[in-house]
Backbone as CSV, one residue per row, in Angstrom:
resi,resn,N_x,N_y,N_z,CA_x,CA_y,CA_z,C_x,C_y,C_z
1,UNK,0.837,-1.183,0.000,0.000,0.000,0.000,0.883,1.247,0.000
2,UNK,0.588,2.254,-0.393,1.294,3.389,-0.926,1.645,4.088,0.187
3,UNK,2.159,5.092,0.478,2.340,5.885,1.812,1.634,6.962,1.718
4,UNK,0.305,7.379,2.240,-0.577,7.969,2.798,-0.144,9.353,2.621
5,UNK,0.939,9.879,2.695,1.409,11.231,3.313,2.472,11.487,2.027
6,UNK,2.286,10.932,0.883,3.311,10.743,-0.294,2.440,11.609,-0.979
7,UNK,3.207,12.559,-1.087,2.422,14.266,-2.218,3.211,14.444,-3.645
8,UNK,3.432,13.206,-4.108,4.373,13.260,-5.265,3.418,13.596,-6.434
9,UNK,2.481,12.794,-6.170,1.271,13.262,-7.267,0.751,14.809,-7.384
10,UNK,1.001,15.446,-6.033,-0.070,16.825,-6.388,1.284,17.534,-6.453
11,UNK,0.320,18.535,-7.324,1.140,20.038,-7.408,0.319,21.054,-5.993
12,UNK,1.398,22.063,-5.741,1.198,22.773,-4.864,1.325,24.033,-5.077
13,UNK,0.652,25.031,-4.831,1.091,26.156,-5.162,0.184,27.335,-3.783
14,UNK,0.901,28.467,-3.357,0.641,29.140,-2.478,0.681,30.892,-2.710
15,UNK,-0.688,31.262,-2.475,-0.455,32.933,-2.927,-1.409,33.547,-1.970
16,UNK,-0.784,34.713,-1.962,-1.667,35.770,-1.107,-3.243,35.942,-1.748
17,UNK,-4.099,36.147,-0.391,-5.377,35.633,-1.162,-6.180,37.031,-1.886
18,UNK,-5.134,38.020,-1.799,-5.521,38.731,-2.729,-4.991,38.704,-4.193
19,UNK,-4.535,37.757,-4.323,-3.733,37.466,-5.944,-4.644,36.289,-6.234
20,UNK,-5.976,35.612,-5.000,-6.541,34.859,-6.109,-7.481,35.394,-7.229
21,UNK,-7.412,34.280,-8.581,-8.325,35.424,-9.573,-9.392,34.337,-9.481
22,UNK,-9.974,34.702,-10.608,-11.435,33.921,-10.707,-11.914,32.456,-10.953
23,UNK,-10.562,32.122,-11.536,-10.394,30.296,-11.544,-10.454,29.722,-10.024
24,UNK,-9.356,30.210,-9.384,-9.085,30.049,-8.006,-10.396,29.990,-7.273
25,UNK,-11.102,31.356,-7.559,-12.285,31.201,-6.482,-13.798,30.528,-6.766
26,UNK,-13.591,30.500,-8.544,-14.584,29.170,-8.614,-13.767,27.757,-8.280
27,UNK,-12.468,27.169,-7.920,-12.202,26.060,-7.599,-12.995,25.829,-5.994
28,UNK,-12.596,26.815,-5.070,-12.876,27.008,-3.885,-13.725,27.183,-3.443
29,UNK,-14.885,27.550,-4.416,-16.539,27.542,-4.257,-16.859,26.179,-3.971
30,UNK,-16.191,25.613,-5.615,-16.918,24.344,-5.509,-16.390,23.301,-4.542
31,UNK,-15.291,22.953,-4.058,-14.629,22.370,-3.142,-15.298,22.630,-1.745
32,UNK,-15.761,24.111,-1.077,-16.520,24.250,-0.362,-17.947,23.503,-0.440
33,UNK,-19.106,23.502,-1.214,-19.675,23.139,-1.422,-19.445,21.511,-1.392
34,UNK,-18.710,21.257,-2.114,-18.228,19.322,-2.160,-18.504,19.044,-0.563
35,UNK,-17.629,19.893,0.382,-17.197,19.379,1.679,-18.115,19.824,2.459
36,UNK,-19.127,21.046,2.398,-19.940,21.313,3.539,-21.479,21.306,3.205
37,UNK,-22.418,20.815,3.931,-23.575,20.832,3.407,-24.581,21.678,3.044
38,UNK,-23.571,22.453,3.963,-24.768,24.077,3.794,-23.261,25.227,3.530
39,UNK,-22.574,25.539,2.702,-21.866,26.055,2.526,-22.449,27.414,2.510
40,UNK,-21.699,28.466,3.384,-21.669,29.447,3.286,-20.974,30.584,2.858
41,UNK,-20.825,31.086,1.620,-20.187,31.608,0.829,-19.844,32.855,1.250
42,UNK,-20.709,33.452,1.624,-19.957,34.853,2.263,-19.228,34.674,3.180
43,UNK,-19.243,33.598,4.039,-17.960,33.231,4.960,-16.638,33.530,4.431
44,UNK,-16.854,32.567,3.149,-15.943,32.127,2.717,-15.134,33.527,2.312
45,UNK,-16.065,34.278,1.426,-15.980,35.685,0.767,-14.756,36.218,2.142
46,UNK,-15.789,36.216,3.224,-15.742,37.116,4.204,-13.700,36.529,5.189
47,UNK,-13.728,35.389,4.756,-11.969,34.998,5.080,-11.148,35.098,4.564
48,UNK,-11.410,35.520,3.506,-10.613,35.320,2.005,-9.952,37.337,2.307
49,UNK,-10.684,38.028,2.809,-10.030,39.137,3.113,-9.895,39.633,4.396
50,UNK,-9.769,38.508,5.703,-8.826,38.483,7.050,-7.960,37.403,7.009
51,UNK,-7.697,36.950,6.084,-6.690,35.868,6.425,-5.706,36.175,5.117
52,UNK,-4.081,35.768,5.190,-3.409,36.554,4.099,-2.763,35.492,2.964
53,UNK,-3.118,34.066,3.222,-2.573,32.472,2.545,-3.169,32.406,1.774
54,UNK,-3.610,31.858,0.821,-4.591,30.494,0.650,-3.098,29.183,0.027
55,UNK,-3.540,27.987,0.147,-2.263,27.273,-0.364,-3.844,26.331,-1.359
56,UNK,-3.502,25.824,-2.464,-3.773,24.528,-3.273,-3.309,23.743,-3.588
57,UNK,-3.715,22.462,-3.644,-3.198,20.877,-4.028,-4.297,20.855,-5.762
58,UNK,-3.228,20.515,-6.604,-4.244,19.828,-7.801,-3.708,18.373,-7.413
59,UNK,-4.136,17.752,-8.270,-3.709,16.599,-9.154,-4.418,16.132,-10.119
60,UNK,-2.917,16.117,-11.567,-3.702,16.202,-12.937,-4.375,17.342,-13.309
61,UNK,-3.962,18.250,-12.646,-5.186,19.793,-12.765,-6.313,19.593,-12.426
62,UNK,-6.640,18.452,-11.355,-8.037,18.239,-10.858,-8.088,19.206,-9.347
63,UNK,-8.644,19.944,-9.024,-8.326,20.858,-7.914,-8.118,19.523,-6.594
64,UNK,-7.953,19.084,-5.790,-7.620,18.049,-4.155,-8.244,19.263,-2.974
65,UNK,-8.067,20.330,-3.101,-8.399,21.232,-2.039,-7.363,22.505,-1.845
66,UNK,-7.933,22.840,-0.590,-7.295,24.273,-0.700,-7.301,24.562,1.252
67,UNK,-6.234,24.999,1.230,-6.499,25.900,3.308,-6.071,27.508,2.845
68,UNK,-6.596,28.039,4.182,-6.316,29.545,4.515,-5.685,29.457,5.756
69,UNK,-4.149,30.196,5.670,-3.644,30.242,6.915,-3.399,32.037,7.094
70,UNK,-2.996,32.167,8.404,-1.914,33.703,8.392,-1.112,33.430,9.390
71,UNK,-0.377,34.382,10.037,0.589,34.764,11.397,0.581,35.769,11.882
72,UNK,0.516,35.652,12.806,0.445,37.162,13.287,1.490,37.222,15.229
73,UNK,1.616,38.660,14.730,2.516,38.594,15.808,1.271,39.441,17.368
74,UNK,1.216,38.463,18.523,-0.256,39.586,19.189,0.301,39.871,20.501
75,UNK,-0.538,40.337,21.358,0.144,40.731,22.948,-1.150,39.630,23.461
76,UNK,-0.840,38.793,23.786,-1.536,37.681,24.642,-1.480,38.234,26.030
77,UNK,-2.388,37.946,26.986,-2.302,37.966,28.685,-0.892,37.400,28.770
78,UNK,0.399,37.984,29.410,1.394,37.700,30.089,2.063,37.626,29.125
79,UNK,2.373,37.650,28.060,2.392,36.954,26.752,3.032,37.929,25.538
80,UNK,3.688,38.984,25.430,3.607,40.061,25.086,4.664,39.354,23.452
81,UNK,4.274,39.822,22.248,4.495,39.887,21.216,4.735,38.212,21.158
82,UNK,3.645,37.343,20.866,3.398,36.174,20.498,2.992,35.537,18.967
83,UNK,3.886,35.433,18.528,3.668,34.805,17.241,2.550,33.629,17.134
84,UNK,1.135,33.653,16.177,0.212,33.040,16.423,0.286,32.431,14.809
85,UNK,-0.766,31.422,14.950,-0.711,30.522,13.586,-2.522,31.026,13.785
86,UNK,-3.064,31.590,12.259,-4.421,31.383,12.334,-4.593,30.527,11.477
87,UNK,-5.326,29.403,11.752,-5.347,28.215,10.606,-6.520,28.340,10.250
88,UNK,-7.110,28.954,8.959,-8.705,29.114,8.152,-9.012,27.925,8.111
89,UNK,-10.365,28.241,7.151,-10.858,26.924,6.398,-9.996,26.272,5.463
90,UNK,-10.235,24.668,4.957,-9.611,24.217,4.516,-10.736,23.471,3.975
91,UNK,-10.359,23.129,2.930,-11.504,22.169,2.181,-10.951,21.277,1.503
92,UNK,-11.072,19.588,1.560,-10.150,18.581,0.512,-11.239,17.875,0.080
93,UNK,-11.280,17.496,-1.497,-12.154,16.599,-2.123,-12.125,15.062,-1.371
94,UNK,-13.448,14.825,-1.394,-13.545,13.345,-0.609,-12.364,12.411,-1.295
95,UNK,-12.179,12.563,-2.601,-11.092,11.366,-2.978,-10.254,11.385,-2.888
96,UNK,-9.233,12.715,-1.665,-8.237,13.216,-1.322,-8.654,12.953,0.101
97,UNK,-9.541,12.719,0.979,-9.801,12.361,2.208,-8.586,11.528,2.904
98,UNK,-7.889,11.341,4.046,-7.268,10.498,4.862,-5.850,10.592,4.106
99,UNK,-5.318,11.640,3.990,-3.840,11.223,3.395,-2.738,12.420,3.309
100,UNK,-3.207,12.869,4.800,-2.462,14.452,5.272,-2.806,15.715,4.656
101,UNK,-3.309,15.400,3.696,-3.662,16.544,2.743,-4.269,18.411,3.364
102,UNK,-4.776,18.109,4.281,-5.668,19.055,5.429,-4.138,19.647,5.661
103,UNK,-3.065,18.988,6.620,-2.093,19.030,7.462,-1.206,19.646,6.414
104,UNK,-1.255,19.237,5.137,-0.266,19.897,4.198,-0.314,21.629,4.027
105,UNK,-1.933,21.614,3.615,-1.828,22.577,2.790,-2.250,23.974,4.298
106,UNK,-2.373,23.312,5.602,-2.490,24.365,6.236,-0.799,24.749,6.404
107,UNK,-0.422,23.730,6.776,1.466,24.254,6.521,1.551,24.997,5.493
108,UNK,1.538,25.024,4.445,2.012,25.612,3.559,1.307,27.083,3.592
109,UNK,0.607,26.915,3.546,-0.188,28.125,3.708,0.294,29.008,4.819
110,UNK,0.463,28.718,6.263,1.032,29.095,7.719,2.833,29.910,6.633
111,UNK,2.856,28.466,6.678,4.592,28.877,6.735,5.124,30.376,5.226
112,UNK,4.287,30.477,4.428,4.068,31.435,3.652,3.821,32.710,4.297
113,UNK,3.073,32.930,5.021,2.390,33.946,6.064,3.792,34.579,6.724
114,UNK,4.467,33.625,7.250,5.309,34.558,8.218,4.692,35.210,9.477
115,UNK,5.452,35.593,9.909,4.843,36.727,11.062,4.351,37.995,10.038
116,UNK,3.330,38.501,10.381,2.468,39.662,10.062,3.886,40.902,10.222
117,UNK,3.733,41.985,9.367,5.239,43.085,10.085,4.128,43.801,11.062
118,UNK,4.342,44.143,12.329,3.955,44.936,13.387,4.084,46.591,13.014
């Protein structure tokens, strides 16, 4: 059996989610929709401009899914200039289900982000 966590097949690619264009956000419609039953789109609308990631998996140019990450640097209780991970939504096609894919693309997405500049 293959190794679960083996991303040789997908392509990856990661951009600020104001550089997505209109392919991008009909992939992410429909991927939303695939994964939630009552998808709510202005959510979606509505993360897509507080959060600063989005990362995608194809394979074969078939979209696999997509996460929203950022970083930010905050003053927590006791805690003063704390580097935070916000991990968005993430959406993976059921036939991409069970095979890290979630875990990937919020990394990628996170680690793109950086710390926010203060």
């Amino acid at each position: 059996m293959a190794d679960p966590r083996d991303f040789s097949d997908f392509e990856f690619r990661t951009i600020t989610c104001a550089a997505i264009d209109d392919g991008d956000r009909a992939a992410m419609h429909a991927l939303f929709d695939a994964a939630y039953r009552d998808a709510n789109h202005a959510y979606l609308e509505k993360s897509l401009t507080r959060i600063r990631y989005a990362a995608f998996a194809t394979e074969a140019g078939r979209p696999a899914g997509f996460a929203l990450a950022d970083m930010r640097v905050l003053d927590l209780p006791r805690l003063p200039a704390t580097t935070v991970v916000l991990a968005g939504m993430c959406c993976i096609d059921a036939a991409y289900r069970r095979r890290g894919l979630f875990a990937q693309l919020e990394r990628l997405a996170a680690m793109a982000a950086g710390p926010a500049p203060v």
